[in-house]
C-alpha positions in Angstrom: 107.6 51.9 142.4 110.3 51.9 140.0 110.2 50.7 136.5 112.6 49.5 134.1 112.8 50.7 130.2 114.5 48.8 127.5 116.0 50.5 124.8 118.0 48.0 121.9 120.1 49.1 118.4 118.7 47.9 115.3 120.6 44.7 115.4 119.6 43.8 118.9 123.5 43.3 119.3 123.2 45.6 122.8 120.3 46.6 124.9 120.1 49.3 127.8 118.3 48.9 130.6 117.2 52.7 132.3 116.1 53.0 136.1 112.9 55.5 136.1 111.7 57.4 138.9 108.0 57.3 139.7 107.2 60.7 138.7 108.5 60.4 134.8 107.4 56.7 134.5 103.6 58.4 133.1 105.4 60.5 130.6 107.8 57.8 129.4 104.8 55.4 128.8 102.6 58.4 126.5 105.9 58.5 124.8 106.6 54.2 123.9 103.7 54.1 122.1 104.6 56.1 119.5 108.1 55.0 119.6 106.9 51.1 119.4 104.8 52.0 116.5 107.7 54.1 114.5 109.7 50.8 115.1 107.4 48.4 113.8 107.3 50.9 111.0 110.7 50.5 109.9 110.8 48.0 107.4 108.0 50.4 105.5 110.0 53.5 105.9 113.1 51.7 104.5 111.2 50.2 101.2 110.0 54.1 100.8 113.7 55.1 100.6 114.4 52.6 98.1 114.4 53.6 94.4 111.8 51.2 92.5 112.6 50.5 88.9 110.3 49.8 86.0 110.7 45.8 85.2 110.2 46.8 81.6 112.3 49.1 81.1 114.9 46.8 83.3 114.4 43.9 80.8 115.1 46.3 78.0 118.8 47.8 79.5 119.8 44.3 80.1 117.6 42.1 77.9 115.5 38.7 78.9 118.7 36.7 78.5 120.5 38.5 81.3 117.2 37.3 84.1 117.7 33.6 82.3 120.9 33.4 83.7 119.2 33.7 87.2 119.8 30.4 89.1 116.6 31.1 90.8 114.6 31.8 87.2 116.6 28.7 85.8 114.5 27.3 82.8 111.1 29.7 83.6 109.5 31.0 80.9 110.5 34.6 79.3 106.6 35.3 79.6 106.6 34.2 83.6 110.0 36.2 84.2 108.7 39.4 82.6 105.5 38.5 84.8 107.7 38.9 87.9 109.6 42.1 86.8 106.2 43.7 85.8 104.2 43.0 88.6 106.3 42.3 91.0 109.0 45.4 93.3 112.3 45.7 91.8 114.3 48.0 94.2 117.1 49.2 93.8 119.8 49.4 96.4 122.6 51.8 97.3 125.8 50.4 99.6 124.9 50.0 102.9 120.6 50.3 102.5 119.0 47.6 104.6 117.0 45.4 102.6 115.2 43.9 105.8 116.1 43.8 109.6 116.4 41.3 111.9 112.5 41.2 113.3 110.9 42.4 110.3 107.6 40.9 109.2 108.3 38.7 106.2 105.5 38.1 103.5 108.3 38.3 100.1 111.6 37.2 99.2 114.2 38.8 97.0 116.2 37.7 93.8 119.6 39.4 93.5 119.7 40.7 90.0 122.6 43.0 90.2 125.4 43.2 93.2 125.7 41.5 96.7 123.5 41.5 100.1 125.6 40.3 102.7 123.0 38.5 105.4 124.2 39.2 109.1 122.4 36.0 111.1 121.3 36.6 114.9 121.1 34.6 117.6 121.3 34.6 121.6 122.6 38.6 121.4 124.8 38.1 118.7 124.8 39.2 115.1 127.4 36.9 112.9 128.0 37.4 108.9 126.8 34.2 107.1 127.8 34.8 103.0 126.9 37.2 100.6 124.2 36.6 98.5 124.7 37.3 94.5 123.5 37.6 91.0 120.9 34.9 90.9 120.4 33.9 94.3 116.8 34.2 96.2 117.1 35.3 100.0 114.4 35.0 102.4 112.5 32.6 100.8 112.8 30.1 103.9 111.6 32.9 106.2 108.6 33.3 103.9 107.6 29.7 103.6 107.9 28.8 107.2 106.2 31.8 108.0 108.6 33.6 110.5 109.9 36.9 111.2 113.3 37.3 109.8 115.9 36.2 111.7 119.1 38.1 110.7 119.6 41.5 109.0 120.8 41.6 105.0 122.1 44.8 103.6 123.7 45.8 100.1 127.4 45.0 100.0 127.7 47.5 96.5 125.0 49.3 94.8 122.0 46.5 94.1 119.1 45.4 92.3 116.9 43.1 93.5 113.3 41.8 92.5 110.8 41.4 95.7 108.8 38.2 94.7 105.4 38.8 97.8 103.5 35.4 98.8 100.7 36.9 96.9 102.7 37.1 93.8 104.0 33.9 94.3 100.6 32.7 94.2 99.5 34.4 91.3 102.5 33.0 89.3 100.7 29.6 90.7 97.7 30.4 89.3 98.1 32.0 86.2 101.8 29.8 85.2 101.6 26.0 87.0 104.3 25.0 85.0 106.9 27.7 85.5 105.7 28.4 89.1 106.8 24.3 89.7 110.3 25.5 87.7 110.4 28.4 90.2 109.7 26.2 92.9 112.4 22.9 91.9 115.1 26.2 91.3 114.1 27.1 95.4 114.1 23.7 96.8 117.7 23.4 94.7 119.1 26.3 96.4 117.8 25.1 99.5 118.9 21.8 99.5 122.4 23.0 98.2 122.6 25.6 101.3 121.8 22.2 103.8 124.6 20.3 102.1 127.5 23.0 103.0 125.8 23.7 106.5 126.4 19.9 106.9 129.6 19.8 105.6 130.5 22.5 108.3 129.5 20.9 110.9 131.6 17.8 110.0 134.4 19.9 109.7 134.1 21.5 113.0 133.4 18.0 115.2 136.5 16.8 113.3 138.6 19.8 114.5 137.1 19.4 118.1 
């Protein structure tokens, strides 16, 4: 019996479908599992190829005043924000690195700090490019909070630095800092609701053109 294989780019934008003969179907199989694996793998391999920089030494080049200016960081403490620089992942970013995948696993989100992420949205086979996310801005917070895989693909527009705020972290700023985690928190839902307001106002302006 024959037996089809998949085989799809890293956007899922195109997928090909291969007819296999019995007799290499065996050998195919021995040889999925490791390729499944290396996929699921990816989103590792790519935070491996990313420079991490030293939050310290970050808050020193640019000073605590720069991170202030964060929409995302709006009114949080100078002790909180070097909190998240110091234990938190800042990565740094050169044009055209991935900073997730559509698929990928997602337990953090990311604060732009320097630069622009374009995010690439897909759906039904399609991968379309939403905006560009800047200085300030958070980006897969949503996907964190209602605990989904990520559904688009983001990578850096120019050379990039962006802070990787885990739900573990996010819980520890809870924890240790209530009052700046609810800051943190009112900055997100801000964003969020901001980002629901234009969707909407899309949406009128497309059933008025149709």
């Amino acid at each position: 019996m024959e037996h089809h294989f998949s085989f799809a780019d890293s956007d899922r934008s195109s997928v090909v479908y291969v007819l296999v003969p019995p007799y290499l179907q065996d050998l195919l199989s021995i040889l999925y599992l490791p390729l499944r694996q290396s996929v699921l793998d990816c989103a590792s391999i790519r935070e491996l190829e990313m420079r991490t920089l030293i939050g310290s030494q970050l808050i020193e080049e640019f000073g605590i005043s720069y991170f202030k200016e964060c929409s995302t960081l709006g009114a949080v403490s100078e002790k909180a924000i070097k909190y998240l620089l110091d234990e938190g992942k800042v990565l740094q970013l050169e044009k055209g690195d991935f900073l997730f995948e559509y698929g990928d696993r997602c337990d953090c989100f990311y604060v732009v700090l320097k630069g622009a992420i374009p995010f690439f949205k897909y759906h039904e086979g399609r991968s379309t490019y939403i905006r560009d996310y800047v200085f300030g801005e958070e980006i897969g917070f949503v996907a964190m909070i209602g605990l989904h895989d990520r559904t688009g693909s983001a990578k850096a527009g120019q050379d990039s630095i962006v802070l990787e705020v885990s739900s573990t972290l996010f819980y520890e700023l809870h924890e240790i800092f209530p009052i700046d985690f609810g800051l943190l928190l009112l900055n997100l839902a801000r964003e969020m609701s901001r980002v629901i307001r234009i969707i909407s106002n899309k949406l009128v302006d497309y059933d008025i053109r149709n």
